[in-house]
SENUNU-574817 format. One record per atom (N, C-alpha, C, O): x, y, z; residue in one letter. Coordinates in steps of 0.001 Angstrom, whole numbers, plus 500000, padded with zeros to 6 digits. Layout:
<nodes>
XYZA...
</nodes>
This chain:
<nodes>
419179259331171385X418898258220172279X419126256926171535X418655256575170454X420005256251172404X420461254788171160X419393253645171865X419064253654173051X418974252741170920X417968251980171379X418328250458171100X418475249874170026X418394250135172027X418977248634172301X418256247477171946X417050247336172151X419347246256171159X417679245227171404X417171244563172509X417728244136173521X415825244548172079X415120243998173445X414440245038174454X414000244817175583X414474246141173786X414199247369174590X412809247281173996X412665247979172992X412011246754174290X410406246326173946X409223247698174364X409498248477175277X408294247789173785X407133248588174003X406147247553174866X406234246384174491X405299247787175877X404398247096176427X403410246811175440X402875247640174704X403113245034175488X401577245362174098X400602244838175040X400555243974175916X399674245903174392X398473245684174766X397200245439173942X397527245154172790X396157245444174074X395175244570173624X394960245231172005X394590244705170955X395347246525172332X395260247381170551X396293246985169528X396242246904168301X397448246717170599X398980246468169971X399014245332169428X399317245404168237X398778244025169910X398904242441169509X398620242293168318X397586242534167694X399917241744167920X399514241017166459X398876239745166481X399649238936166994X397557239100166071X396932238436166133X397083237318165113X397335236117165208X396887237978164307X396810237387162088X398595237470162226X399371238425162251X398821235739162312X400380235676162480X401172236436163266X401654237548163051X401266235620164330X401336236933165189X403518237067165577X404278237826166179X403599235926164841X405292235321164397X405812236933163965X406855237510164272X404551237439163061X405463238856162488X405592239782163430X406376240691163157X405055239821164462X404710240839165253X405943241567165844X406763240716166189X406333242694166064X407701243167166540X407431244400167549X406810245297166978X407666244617168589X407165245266169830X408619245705169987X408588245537171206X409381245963169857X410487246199170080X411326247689169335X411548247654168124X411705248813170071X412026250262169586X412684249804168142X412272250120167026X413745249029168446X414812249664167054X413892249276165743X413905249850164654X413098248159166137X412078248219164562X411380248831164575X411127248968163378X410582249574165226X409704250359165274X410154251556164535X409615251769163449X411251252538165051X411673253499164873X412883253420163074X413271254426162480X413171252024162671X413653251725162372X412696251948160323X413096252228159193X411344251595160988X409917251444159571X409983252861160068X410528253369159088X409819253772160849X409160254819160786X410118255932159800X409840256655158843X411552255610160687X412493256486159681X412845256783158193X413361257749157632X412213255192157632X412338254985156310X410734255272155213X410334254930154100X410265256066156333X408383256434155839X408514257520155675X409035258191156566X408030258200154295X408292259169154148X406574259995154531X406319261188154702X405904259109154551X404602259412154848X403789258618155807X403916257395155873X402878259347156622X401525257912157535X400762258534157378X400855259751157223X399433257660157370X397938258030157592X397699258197159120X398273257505159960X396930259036159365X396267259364160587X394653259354160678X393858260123160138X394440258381161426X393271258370161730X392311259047162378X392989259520163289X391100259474162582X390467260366163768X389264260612163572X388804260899162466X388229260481165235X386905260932164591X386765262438164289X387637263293164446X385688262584163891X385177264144163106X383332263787162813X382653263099162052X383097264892164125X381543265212163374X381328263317163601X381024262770162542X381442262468164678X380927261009164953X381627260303164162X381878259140164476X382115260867162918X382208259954161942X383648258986161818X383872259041163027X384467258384161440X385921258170160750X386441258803160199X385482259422159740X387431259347159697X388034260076159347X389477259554158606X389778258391158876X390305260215157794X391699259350158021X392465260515156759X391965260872155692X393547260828157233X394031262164156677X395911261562156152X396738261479157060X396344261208154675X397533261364154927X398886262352155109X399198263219154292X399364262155155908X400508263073156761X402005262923156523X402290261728156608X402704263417156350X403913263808155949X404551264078157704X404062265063158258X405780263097158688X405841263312159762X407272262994160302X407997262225159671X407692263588161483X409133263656161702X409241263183163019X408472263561163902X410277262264163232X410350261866164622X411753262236165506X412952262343165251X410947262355166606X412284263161167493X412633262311169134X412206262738170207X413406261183168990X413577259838170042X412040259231169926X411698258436169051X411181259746170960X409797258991170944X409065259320170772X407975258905171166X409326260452169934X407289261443169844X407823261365168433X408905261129167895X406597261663168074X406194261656166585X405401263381166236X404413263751166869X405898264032165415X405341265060165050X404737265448163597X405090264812162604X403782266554163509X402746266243162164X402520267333161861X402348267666163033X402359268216161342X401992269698161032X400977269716159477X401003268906158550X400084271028159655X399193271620158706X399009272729158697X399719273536159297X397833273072157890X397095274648158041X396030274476159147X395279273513159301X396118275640159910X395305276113161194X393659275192161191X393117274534162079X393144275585159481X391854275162159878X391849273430159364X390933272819158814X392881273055159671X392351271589158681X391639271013159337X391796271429160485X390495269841159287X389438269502159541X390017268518160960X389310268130161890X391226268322160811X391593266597161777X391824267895162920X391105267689163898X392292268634162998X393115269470164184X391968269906164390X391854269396165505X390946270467164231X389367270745165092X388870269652165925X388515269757167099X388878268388165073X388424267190166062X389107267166167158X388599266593168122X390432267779167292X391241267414168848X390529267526169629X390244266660170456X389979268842169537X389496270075170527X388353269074171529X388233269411172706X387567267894171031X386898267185172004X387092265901172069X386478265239172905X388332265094170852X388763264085170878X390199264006170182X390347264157168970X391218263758171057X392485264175170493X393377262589169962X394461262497169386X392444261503170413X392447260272169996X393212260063168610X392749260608167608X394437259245168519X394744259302166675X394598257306166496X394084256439167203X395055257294165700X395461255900165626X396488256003164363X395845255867163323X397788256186164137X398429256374163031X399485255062162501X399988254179163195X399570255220161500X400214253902161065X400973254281159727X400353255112159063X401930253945159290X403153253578158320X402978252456157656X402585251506158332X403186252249156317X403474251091155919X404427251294154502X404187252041153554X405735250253154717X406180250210153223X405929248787152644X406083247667153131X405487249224151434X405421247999150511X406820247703149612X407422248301148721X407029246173150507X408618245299149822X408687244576148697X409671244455147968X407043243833148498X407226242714147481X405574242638147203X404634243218147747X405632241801146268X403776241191145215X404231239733145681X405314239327145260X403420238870146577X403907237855146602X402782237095145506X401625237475145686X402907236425144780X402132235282143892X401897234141143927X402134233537142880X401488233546144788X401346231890144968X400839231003143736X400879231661142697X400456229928143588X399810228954142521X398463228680142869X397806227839142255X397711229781144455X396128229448143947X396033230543144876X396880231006145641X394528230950144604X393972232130144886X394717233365146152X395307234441146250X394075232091147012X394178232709148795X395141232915148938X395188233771149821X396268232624148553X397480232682149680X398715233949148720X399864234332148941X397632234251147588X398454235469146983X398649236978148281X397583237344148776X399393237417148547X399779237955149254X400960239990148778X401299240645147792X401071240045150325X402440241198150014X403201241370150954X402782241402152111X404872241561150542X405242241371151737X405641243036152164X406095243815151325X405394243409153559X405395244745154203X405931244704155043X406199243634155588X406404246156155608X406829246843157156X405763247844157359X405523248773156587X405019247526158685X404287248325159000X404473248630160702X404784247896161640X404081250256160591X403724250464162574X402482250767162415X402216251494161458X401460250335163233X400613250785164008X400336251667165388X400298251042166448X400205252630165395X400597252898166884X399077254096167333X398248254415166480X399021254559168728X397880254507168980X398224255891170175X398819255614171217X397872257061169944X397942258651171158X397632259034171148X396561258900170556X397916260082171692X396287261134172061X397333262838171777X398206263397172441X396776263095170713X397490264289169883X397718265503170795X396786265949171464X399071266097170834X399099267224172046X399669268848171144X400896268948171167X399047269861170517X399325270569170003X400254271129170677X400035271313171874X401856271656169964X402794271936170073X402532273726170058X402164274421169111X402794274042171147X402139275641171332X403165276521171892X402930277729171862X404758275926172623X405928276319172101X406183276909171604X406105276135170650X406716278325170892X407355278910169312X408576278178169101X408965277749168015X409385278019170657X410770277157169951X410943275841169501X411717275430168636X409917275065170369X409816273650169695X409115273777168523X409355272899167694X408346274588168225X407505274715166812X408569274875165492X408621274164164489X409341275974165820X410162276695164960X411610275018164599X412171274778163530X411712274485165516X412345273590165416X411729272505164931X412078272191163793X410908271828165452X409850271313164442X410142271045162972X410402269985162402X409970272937162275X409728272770160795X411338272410160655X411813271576159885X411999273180161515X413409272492160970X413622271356160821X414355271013159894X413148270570161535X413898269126161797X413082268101160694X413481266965160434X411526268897159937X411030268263159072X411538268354157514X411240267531156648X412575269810157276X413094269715156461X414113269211156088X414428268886154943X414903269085157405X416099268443157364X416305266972157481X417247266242157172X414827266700158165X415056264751157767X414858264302156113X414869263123155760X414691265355155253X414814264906153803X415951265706153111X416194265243151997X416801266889153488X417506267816152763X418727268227153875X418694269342154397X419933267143154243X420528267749155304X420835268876155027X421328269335153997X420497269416156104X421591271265155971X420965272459154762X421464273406154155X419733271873154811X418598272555153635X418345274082154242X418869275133153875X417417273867155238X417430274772156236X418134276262156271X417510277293156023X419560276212156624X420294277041156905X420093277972155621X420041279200155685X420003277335154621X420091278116153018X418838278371152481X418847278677151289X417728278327153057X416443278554152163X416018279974153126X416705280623153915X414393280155152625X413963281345153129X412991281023154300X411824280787153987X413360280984155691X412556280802156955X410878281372156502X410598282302155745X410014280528157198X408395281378157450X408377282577157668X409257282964158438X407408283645157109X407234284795157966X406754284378159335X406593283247159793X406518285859160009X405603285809161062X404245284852160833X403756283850161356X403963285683159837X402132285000159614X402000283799158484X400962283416157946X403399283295158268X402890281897157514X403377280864158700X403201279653158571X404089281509160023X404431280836160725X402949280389161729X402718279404162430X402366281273161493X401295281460162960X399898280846162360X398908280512163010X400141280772160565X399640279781159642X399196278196159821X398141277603159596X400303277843160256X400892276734160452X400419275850162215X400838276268163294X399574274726162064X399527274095163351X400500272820163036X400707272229161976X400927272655164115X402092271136164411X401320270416166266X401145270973167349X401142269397165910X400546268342166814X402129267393167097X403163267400166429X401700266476168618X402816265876168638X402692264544169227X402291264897170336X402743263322169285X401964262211170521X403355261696170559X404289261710169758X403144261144171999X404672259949172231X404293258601171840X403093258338171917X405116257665171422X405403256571171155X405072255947172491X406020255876173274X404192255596172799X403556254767173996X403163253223173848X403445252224174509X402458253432172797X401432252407172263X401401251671171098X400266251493170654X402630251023170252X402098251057169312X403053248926169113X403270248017169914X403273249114167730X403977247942167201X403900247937166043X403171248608165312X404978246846165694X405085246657164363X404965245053163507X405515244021163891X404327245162162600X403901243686161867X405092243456160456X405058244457159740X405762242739160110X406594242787159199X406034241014158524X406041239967159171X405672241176157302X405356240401156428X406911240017155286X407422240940154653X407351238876155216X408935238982154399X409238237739153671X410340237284153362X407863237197153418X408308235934152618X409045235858151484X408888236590150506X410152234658151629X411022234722150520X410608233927149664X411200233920148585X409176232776149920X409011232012148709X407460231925149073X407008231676150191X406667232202147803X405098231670148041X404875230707148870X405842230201149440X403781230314149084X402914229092149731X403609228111149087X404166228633148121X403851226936149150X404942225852148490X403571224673147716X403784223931146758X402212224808148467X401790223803147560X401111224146146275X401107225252145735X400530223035145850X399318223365144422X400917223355143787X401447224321143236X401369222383143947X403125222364142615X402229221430141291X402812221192140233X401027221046141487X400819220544140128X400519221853139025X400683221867137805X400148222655139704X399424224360138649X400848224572138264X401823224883138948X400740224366137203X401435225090136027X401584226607135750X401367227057134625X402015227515136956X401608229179136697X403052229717137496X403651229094138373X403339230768137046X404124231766136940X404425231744139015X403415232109139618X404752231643139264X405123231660141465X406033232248141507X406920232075140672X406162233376142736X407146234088142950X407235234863143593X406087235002144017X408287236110144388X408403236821144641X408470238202143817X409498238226143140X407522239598143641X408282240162143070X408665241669143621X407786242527143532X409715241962144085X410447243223144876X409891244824144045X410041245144142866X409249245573145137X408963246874144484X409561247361145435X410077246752146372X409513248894145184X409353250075146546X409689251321145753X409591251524144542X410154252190146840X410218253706146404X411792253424145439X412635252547145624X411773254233144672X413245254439144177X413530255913143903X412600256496143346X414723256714144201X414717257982144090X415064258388142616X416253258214142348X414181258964141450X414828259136140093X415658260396139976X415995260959141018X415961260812138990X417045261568138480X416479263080138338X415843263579137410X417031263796139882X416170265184139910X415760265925138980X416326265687137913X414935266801138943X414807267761137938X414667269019138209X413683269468138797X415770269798137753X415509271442138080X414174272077137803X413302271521137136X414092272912138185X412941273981138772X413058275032137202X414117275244136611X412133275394136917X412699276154135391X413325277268135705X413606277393136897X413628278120134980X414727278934135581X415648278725136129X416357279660136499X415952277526136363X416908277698137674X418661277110136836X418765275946136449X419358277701136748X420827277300136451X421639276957137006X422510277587137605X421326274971136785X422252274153137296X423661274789138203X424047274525139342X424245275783137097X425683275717137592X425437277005138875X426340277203139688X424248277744138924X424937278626139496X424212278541140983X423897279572141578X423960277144141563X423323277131142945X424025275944143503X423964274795143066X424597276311144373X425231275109145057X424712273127145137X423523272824145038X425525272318145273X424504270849145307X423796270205146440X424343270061147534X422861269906146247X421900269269147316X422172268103147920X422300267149147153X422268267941148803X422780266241149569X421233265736149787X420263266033150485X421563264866148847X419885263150148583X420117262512149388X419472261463149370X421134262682150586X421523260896151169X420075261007151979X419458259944151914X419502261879152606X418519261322153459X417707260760152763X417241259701153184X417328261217151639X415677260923150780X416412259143150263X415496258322150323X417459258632149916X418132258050149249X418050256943150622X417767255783150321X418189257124151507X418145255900152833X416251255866152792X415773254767152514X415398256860153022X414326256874152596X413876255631151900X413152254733152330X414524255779150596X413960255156149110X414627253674148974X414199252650148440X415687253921149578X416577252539150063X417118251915148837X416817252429147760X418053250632148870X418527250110147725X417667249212147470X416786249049148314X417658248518146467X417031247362145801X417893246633145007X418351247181144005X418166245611145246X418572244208144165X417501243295143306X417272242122143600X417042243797142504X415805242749141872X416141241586141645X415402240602141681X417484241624141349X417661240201140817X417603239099142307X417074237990142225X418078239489143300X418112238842144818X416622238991145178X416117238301146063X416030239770144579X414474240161145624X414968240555147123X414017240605147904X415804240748147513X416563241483148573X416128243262148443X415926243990147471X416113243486149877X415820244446150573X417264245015151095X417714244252151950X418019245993150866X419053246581151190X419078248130151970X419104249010151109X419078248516152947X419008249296153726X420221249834153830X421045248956153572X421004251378154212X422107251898154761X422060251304156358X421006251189156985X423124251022156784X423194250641158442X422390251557159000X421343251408159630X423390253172158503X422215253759159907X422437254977158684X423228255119157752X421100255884159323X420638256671158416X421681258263158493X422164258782159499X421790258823156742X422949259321157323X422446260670157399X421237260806157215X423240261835157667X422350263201157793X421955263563158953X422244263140160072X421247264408158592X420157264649160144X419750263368160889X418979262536160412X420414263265162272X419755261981163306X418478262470164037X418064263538164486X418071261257163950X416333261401164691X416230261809166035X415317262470166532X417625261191166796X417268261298168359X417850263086168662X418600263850168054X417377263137169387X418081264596170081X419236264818170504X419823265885170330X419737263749171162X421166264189171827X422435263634170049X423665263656170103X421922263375169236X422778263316168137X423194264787167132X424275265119166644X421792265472167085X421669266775166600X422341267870166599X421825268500167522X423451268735166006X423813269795166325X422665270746165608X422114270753164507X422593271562166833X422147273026166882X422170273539165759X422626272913164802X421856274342165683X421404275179163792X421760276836164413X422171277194165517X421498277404163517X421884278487163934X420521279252164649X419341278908164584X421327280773165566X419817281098165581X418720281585164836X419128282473164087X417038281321164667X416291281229163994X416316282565163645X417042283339164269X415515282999162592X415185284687162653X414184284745161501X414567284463160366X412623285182161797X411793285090160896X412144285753159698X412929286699159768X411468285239158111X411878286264157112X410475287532157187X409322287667157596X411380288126156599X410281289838156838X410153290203155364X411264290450154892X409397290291154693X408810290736153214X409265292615153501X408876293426154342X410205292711152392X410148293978152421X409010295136152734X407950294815152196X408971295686153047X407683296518153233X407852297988152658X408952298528152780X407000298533152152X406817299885151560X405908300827152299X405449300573153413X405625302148151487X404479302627151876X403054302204151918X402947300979151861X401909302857152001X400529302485151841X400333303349150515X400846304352150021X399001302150150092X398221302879149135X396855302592149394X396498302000150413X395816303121148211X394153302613149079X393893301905147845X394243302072146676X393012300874148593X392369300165148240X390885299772147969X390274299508149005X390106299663146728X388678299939147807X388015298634146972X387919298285145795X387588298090148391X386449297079148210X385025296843148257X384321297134149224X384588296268147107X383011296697146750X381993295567147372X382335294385147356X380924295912147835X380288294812148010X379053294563147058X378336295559146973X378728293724146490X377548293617145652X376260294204145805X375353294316144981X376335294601147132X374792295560147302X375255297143146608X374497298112146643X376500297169146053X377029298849145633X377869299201146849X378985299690146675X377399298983148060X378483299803148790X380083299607149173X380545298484149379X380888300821149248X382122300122149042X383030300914150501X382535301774151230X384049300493150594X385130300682151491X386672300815151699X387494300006152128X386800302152151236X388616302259150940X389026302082152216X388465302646153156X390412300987152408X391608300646153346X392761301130153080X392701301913152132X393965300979153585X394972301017153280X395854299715153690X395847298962154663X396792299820152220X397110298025152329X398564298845152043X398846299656151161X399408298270153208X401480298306152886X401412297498151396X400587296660151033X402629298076150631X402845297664150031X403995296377150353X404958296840150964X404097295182150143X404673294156149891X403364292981150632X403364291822150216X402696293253151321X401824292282152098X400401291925151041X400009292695150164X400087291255151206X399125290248150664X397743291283150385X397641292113151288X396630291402149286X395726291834149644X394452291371150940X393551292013151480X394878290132151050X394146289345151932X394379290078153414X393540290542154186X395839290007153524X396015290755154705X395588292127155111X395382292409156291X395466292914154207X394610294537153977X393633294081154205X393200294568155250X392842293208153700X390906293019153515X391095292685155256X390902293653155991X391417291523155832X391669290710157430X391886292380158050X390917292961158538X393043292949157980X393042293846159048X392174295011159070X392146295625160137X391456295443158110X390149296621157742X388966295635158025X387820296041157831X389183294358158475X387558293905158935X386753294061157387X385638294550157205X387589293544156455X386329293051155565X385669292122154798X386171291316154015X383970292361155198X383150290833155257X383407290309154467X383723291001153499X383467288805154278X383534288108153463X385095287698152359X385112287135151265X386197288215153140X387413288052152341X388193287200154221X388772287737155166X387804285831153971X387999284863155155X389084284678155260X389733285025156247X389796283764153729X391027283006154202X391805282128155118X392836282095155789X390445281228154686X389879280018155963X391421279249156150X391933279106157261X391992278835155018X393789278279154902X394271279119155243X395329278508155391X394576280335155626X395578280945156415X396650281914155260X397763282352155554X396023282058154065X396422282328152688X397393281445152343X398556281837152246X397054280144152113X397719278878151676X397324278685150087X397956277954149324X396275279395149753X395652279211148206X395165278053148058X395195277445146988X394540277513149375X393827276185149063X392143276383149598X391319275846148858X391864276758150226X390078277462150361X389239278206149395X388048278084149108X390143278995148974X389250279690148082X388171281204148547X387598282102147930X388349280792149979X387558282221150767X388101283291150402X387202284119150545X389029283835150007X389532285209149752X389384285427148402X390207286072147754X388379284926147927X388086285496146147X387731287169146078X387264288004146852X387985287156145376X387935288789144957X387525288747143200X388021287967142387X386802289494142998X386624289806141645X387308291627141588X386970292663142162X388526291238140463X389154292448140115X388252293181139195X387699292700138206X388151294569139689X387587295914138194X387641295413136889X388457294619136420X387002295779136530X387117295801134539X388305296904134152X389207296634133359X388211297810134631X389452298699134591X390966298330135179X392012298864134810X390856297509135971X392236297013136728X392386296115135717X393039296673134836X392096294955135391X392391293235135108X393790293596134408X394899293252134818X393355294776132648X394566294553132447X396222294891132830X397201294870132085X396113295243134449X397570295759134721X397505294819135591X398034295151136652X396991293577135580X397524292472136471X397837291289135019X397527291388133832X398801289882136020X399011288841135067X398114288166135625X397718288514136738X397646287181135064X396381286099134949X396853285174136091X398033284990136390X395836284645136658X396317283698137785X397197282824137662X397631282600136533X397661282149138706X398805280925138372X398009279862137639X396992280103136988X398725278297137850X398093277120137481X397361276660138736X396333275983138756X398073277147139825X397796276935141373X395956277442141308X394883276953140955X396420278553141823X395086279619142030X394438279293141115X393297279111141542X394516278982139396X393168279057138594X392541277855138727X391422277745138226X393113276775139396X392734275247140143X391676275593141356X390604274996141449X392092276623142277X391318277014143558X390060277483142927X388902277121143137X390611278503141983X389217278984141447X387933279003141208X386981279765141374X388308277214140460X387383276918139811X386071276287140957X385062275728140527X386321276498142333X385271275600143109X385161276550143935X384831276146145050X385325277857143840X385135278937144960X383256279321145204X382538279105144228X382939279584145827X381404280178146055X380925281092144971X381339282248144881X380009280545144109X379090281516143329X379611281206142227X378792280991141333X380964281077141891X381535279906140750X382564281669140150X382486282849140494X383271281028139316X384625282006138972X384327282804137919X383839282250136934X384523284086137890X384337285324136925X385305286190136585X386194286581137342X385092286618135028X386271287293134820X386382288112135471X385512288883135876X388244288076135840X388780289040137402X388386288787138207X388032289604139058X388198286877138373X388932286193139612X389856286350140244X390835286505139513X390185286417141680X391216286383141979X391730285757143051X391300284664142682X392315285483144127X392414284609145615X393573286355145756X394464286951145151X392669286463147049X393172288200147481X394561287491148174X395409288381148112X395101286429148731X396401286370149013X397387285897148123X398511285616148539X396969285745146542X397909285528145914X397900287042145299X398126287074144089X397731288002145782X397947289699145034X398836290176146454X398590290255147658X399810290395145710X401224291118146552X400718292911146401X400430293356145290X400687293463147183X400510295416147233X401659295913146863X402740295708147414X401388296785145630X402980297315145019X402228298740144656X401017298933144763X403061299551144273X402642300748144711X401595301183143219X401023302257143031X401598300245142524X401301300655141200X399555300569141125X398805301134140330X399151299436142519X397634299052142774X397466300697143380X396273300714143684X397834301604143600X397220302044144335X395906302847143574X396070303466142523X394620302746144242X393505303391144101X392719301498143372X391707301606142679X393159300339143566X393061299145143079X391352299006143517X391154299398144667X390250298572142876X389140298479142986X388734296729142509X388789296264141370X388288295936143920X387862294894143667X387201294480144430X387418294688145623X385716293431143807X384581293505144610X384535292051145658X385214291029145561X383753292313146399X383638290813147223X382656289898146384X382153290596145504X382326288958146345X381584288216145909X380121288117146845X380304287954148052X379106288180146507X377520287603146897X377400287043148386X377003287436149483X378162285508147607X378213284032147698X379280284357148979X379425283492149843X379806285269149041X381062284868150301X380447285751151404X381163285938152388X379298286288151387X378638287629152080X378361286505153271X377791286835154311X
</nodes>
């Protein structure tokens, strides 16, 4: 959808720029224009009476704006009786410095904008969704990586609001406040922002033998800079993946990835009162997923086995530990704040993959997670 100037948003009493209101810009192509070049917004929302404000990583598609997380995150419960957001963007352009106190300043692009969050419950707009969030930073990323499973897909909530309500304030002074010329002090403009540095491979990974990555999106993102001009330099139009819909070609068709799968082996889980309970867990799937489908207490996996809750602790056997490797840097981070506090043959039951070698694998639930 091409957006013309003068093609204005209605403002209303939330929208008005007040505090200089000269900056104020109600109008799509700036709007959409700060949003494209944000690689991030805060989202606002109540929770439990209170304020709230969560930052979000978000992709826009003509006039809606889309946002995704894990199932239980705290902002996506508040929908459920107030779906109210208030979200906003801002890039920082410049440090402005005047010659006395007050009028030191910064100069910015910001949106404010103001909807009422509509969970995306779709599989095809969902599934497209994550596409279109990877591909507004990695054109043509997508096609070559490894799709969600089923259950990191079903993991995953994505919210969506339209562009109804909002505006934009742009702050761009090219020279401080002009008086107080008797103060003798340093006045000026001085130009920051994002800049994209000089990638760095992944260990293991050999430069020569993986095809090259196209930066132009992250690179319009991060934008140019002239320090010496204090100038702001932008690409005309952004290149890669386009925002609007009717610009987009089609991708191929989707097809979830499937974790090899094996036979079963048993598993048995202890509970601290002594009593215990052999399952059977496929081999390639998660222990978390064995504990979830045998119904057992206290192995939650409140994140959706994201390794960020900590509910699926498990304390491994004294006899097992040594035919496992020691947690990641990830997991021994989760660890350390799990219920009842971390013991040797810790573990987060969805970072343990089922291979045929666990079988007869003995590990207890924790107390604290009962």
């Amino acid at each position: 959808m091409s957006v013309a100037n003068g093609d204005d948003l209605e403002i209303t009493s939330r929208t008005r720029v007040h505090r200089f209101p000269q900056r104020g810009k109600y109008d799509l192509e700036t709007i959409y224009g700060i949003l494209d070049m944000s690689p991030m917004a805060h989202i606002s929302f109540i929770k439990d009476g209170m304020p709230a404000l969560l930052p979000m990583t978000f992709w826009r598609v003509d006039d809606v704006i889309y946002f995704h997380g894990a199932a239980k995150n705290r902002m996506f419960g508040s929908f459920d009786g107030l779906p109210s957001i208030c979200f906003t963007a801002t890039l920082l352009d410049g440090f402005v410095a005047a010659r006395d106190a007050l009028h030191h300043s910064l100069n910015y692009r910001c949106v404010i904008a103001y909807g009422e969050a509509e969970e995306v419950t779709d599989p095809t707009e969902k599934l497209q969704g994550l596409k279109n969030l990877v591909d507004r930073f990695y054109p043509d990323r997508w096609n070559r990586i490894q799709p969600p499973s089923q259950s990191e897909f079903e993991r995953v909530t994505m919210y969506k609001f339209q562009l109804k309500e909002a505006s934009a304030k742009i702050a761009a002074e090219e020279a401080p406040y002009p008086d107080f010329t008797d103060v003798k002090v340093w006045s000026g403009i001085i130009p920051v922002g994002l800049r994209m540095g000089e990638p760095v491979f992944a260990p293991g990974i050999d430069p020569a033998s993986v095809p090259p990555q196209d930066f132009s999106n992250i690179e319009y993102v991060t934008g140019k800079r002239t320090i010496d001009a204090g100038s702001f330099d932008a690409p005309a139009a952004k290149p890669g993946h386009a925002a609007d819909s009717e610009d987009r070609v089609p991708g191929p068709a989707f097809a979830f990835y499937s974790p090899p799968l094996g036979g079963q082996i048993e598993t048995v889980f202890r509970s601290a009162d002594g009593s215990s309970k052999t399952v059977k867990a496929t081999v390639g799937e998660t222990l978390l997923v064995a504990a979830k489908t045998a119904g057992i207490v206290g192995v939650v996996g409140d994140c959706g086995g994201c390794a960020v809750c900590g509910t699926c602790h498990v304390v491994v056997s004294d006899e097992w530990q040594q035919s496992f490797g020691g947690a990641n840097e990830w997991e021994a981070e989760v660890l350390e704040y799990v219920e009842g506090g971390r013991q040797p043959g810790s573990r987060l039951a969805c970072q343990m993959v089922i291979s045929e070698e666990m079988n007869g694998l003995v590990v207890t639930v924790p107390e604290a997670q009962r």
